[in-house]
N, C-alpha and C positions, 0 to 999 in steps of 0.2 A: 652710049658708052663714052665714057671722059677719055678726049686724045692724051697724048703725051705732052702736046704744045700746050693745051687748056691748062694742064696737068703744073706744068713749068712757070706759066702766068703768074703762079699766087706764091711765087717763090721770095721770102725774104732777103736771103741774100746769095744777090745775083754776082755772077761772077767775072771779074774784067779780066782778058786775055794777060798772061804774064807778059808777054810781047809787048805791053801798052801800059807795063809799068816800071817807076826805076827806082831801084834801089840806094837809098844815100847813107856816110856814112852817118851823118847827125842819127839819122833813125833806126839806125843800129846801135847807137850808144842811148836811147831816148829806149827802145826794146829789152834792152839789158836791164835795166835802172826800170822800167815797168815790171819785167818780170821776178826781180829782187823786191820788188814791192810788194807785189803779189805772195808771195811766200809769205814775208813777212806775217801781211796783213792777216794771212792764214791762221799764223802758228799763233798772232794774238788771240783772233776770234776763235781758234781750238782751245786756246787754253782758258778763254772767258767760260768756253762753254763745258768745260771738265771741271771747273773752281764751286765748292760748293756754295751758294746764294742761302742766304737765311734771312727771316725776318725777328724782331726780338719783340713780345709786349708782355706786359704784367698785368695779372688778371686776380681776380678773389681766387683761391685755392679750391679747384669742383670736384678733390678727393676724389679721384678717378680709382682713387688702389685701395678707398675704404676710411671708414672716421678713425680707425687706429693707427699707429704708427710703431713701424719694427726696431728695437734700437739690435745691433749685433756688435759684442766687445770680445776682445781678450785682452787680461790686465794681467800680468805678474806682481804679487805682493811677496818679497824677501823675508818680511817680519809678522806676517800675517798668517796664523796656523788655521789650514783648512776645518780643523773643529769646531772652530766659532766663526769662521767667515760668514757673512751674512748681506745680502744682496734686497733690499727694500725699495720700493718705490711709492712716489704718492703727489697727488696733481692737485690744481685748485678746485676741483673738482668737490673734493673730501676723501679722494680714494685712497684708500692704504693698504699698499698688500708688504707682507713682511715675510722675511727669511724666503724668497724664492726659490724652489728646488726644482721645481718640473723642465725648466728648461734652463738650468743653470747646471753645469759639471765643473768640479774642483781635482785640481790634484797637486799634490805634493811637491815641492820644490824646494830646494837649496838656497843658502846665500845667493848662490851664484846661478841660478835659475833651472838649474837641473832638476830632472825629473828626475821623483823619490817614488817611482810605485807609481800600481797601477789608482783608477779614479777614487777619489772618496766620497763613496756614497752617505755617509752617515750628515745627517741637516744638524742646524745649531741646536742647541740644547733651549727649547723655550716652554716645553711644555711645564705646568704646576707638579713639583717633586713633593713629596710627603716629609716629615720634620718631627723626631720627637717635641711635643709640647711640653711635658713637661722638666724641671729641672734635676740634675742627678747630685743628690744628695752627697753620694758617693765619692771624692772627689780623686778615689785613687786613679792613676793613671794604667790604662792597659794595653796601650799601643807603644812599640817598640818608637824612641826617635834616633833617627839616621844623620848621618852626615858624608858627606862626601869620602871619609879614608874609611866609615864601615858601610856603606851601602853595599859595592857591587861583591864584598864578603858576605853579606848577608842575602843576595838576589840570588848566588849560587851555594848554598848552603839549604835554601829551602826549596822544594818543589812549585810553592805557590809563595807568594811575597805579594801583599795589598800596601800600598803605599798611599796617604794621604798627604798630597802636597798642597799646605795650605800658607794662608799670610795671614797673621795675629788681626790687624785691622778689619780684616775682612768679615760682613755680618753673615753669608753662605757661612764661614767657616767653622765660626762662632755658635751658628745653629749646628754644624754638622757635630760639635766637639762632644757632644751630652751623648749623641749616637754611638759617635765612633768608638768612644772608648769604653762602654759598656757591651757594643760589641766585642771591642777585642779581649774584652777579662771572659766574655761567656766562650769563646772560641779558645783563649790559653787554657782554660779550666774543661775543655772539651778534648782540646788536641793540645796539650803539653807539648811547648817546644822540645824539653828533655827529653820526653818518651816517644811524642809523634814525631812532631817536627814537618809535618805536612807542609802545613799552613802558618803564615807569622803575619798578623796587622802590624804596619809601620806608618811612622807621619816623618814629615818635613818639612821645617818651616824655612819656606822661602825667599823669607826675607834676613836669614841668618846662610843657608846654604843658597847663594846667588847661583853658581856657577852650574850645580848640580843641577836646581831647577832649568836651568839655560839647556842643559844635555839632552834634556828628557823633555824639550819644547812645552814648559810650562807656561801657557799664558792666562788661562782665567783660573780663579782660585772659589773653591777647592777642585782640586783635578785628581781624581782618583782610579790610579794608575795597577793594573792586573800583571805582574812579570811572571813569569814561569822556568822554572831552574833548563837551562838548556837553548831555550829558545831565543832568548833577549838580545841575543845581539848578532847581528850578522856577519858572516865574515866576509862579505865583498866588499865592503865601505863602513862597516863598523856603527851602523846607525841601531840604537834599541829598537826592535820589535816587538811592542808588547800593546794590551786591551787598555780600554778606560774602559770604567763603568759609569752607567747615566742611570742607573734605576731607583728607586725610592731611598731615602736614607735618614730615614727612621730605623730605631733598632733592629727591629721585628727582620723586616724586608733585610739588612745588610745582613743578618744570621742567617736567612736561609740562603741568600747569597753566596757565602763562602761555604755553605757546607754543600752548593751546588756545587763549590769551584773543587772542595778536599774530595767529594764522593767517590767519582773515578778514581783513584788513588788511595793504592792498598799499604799498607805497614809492609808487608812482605816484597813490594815490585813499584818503587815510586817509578820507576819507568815509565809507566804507564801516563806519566806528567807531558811527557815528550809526546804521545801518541793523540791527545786530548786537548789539543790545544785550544778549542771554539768554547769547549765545558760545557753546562747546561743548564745556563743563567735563562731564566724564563724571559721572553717579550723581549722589549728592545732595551733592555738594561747593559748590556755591554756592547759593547763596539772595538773594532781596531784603532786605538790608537796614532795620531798623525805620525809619519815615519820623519816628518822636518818640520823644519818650523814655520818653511814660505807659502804659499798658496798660486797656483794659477787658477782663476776662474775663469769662465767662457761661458758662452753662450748666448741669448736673448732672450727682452722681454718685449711685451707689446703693452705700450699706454695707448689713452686716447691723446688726439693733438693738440692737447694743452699747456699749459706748464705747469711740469711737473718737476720731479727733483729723486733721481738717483742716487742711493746712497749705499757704500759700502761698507761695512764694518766689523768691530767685533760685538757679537749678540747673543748672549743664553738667559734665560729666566731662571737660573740658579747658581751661579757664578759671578764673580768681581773680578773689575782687569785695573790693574796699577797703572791709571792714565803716563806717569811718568818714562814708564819703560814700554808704552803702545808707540811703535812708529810704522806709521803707512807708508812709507816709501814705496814707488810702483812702478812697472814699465807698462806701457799701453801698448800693446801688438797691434790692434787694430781696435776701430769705433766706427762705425757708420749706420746710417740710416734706411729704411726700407728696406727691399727685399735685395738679395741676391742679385749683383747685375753677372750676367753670363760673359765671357771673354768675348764670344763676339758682337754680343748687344755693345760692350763697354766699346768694342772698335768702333761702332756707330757711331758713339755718340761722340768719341775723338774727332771722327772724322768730321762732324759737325761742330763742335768746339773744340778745337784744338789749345786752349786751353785750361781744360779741366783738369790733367794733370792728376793729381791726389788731392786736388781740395774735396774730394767727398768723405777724404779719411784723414782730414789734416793732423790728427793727433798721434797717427800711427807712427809707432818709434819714439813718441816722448819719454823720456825719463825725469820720474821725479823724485829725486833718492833725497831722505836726510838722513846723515851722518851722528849717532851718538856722540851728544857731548856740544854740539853744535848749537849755534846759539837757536836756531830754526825750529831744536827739538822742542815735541808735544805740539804738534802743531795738528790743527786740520787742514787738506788739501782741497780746494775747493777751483772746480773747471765752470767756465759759463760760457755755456754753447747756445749760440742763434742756427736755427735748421731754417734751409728753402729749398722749398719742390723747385727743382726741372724736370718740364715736359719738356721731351723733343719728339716730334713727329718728323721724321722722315720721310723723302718720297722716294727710293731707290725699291725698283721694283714694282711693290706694294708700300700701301701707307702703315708705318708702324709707326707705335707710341713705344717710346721709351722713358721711364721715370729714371731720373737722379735726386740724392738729396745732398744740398752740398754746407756746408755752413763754418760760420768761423767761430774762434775757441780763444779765449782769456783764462787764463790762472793764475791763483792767489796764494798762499800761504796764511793762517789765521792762528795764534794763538787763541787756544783754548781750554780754560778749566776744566771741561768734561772730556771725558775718552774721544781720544783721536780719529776721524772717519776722514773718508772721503767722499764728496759731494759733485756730483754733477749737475748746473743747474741746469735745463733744458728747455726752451722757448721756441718751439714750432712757427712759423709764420703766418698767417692767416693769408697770404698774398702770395704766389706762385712765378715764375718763371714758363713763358710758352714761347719756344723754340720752335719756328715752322721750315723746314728746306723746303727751299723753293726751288721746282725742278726743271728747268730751261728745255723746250719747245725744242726736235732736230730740225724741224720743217724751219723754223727761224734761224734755225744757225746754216741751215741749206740756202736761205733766201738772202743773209746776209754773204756770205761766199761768192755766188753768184752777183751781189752786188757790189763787192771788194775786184772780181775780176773784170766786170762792167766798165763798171768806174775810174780801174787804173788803166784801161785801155782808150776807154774815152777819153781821158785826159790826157795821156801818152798821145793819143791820135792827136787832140786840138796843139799838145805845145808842137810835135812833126808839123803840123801845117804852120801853125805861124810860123817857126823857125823856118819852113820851107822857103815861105811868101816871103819872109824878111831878107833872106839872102837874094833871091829872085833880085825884088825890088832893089837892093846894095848893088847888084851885078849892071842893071838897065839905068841906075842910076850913073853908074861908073860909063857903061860908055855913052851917052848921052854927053858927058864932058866932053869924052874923047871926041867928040865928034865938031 
């Protein structure tokens, strides 16, 4: 059995009676000034070791989240009627996809960005429409023309009012003309304004009535517009509520049209006008009408990582738009790349780069407005964005990956002959950003502590002793004279 003496033997540190030691003031102000150091030294090496450590290198791009790329926007256009808003994409690839709907929503908006109503769903008008071929001999006119002091007398005076808002120039309108107006002498000659008065075919040409077409958010021509005695306007804001129709417009098809639109509606109860407001226009031939003139789009699309080129615009394959009065002007809500970063992935990655800031969404809050009349106007707007992946992995915890896409943004202004769009050029990076935290060892920050409080004491002890031995020797020096 091990003594207590054996036991005591292997003791590092032994202990000298207090009796057999003395305390100075030098080493009390040499204690002080250790032990201030100490602290110090501490709150450094605590705070090295709470500071996050990162490493930076750039690597090929290993598409960790997939060969495609998510773009996510919301863009306000003022002058851009959700009717024909039209959202394309297409890379060097050869890919073209046009008019995207599936993940695109549109709604209606104000000069001033307010919202008109709820979403419109109805896509651009691109499919191939039907056309009398051939020419009408006939050359009487059968469609009532309107202007601005008899329109809204004539909008309430008929249960149903077709309205053709067209522009002389335009080749749509020009085909539509041979239709239109042999529609409207078989329908006067069917339902007498005098006697019925159901129904009344009108035109307007919009490039004589500006202001009218401006009312009724005319922008691609021909736009043929469904009013219904009662319903057209509303009284909270005073905005028209009424149909377009998109369906064939050849004769044929525009006659059974309107006697879809007169049928519900009797001679004896035009009432019935106010109860029927959808009618029973076959297929996708009619639709709600935009309630404004602006558009907010949203949504996303996914390309592959190439370059590609984002465009938005105005787009029917049966309609003309007067480049001179198309102005894109837009606010950008937001734009950014990949997927969805969740709040607290995004504090991560602060916490890691704390300068990330909103460069993943630098465009967010631009405004690019042009003012009619300006010298700017007809212009296209064209953005050219560079995207770069960051990874960041993390070691807090567990190792997580976190993707950002961050990239920087130029814009242009372009005069242009053809109809006015907006362009996003888009240039993915083939090269990546890898972000590693590096996560500091406690057992080292233990062993540095431990060596911080070593070190100032051993030092603290060697200047005590010299300083000790120094006055000694000044003391034995001194009386050694005296003597």
């Amino acid at each position: 059995m091990v003594s207590t003496h054996n036991l005591k033997s292997v003791d590092f540190y032994r202990k000298i009676p207090r009796d057999l030691t003395e305390a100075s003031l030098s080493g009390a102000g040499l204690s002080i000034v250790a032990a201030f150091s100490m602290i110090f030294l501490f709150g450094m090496e605590l705070n090295n070791y709470l500071t996050v450590s990162t490493s930076t290198s750039v690597i090929v791009d290993k598409s960790s989240d997939g060969e495609f790329l998510r773009i996510e926007f919301n863009t306000s256009f003022p002058a851009l009627s959700c009717e024909f808003a039209s959202v394309d994409v297409s890379d060097v690839l050869g890919t073209n996809r046009l008019n995207i709907s599936k993940t695109i929503r549109k709604y209606p908006i104000d000069s001033y960005l307010k919202p008109m109503g709820s979403e419109y769903r109805l896509g651009s008008i691109s499919r191939d429409i039907k056309h009398d071929d051939e020419v009408d001999e006939n050359n009487a006119e059968g469609s009532t023309a309107l202007g601005e002091s008899s329109f809204d007398i004539t909008a309430h005076k008929h249960p149903i009012l077709v309205v053709n808002f067209y522009a002389p120039w335009c080749y749509w309108s020009n085909r539509l003309k041979t239709s239109w107006e042999k529609a409207a002498r078989i329908i006067r000659e069917r339902h007498n304004p005098q006697v019925d008065g159901r129904i009344l075919l009108a035109k307007v040409d919009c490039t004589k009535e500006v202001d009218l077409c401006k009312r009724h958010h005319i922008q691609g021509y021909p736009s043929i517009r469904i009013f219904r005695k009662g319903n057209d306007v509303r009284d909270d804001h005073g905005h028209h509520d009424h149909e377009s129709y998109y369906g064939d417009r050849d004769t044929k098809s525009l006659v059974i049209a309107m006697e879809d639109l007169v049928a519900p509606i009797t001679l004896e109860s035009q009432q019935l006008a106010l109860e029927n407001k959808t009618g029973n226009v076959a297929g996708n031939a009619k639709g709600p009408a935009p309630s404004a003139g602006g558009c907010r789009i949203e949504g996303f699309v996914r390309v592959k990582k190439v370059k590609f080129l984002l465009v938005i615009s105005a787009r029917s394959g049966a309609h003309s738009f007067d480049a001179s009065k198309m102005n894109m002007s837009h606010i950008i809500s937001h734009l950014s790349f990949g997927k969805t970063i969740s709040p607290s992935a995004m504090s991560d990655i602060k916490r890691v780069l704390t300068y990330i800031g909103g460069s993943h969404d630098k465009l967010s809050g631009r405004e690019y407005i042009i003012h009619p009349g300006d010298s700017n106007a007809d212009v296209t707007i064209e953005h050219y964005l560079q995207v770069v992946k960051t990874e960041v992995i993390t070691g807090s915890y567990h190792e997580q990956i976190l993707v950002d896409y961050e990239y920087t943004a130029h814009s242009s202004l372009v005069h242009s002959i053809n109809i006015p769009v907006v362009k996003f050029h888009i240039e993915p990076s083939p090269m990546q950003v890898l972000i590693t935290e590096n996560s500091r060892s406690f057992s080292h920050f233990i062993t540095n502590i431990c060596a911080i409080i070593g070190g100032v004491f051993t030092v603290a002890g060697i200047l005590d002793s010299i300083l000790h031995n120094t006055v000694r020797l000044m003391k034995k020096v001194e009386l050694g004279k005296n003597f």
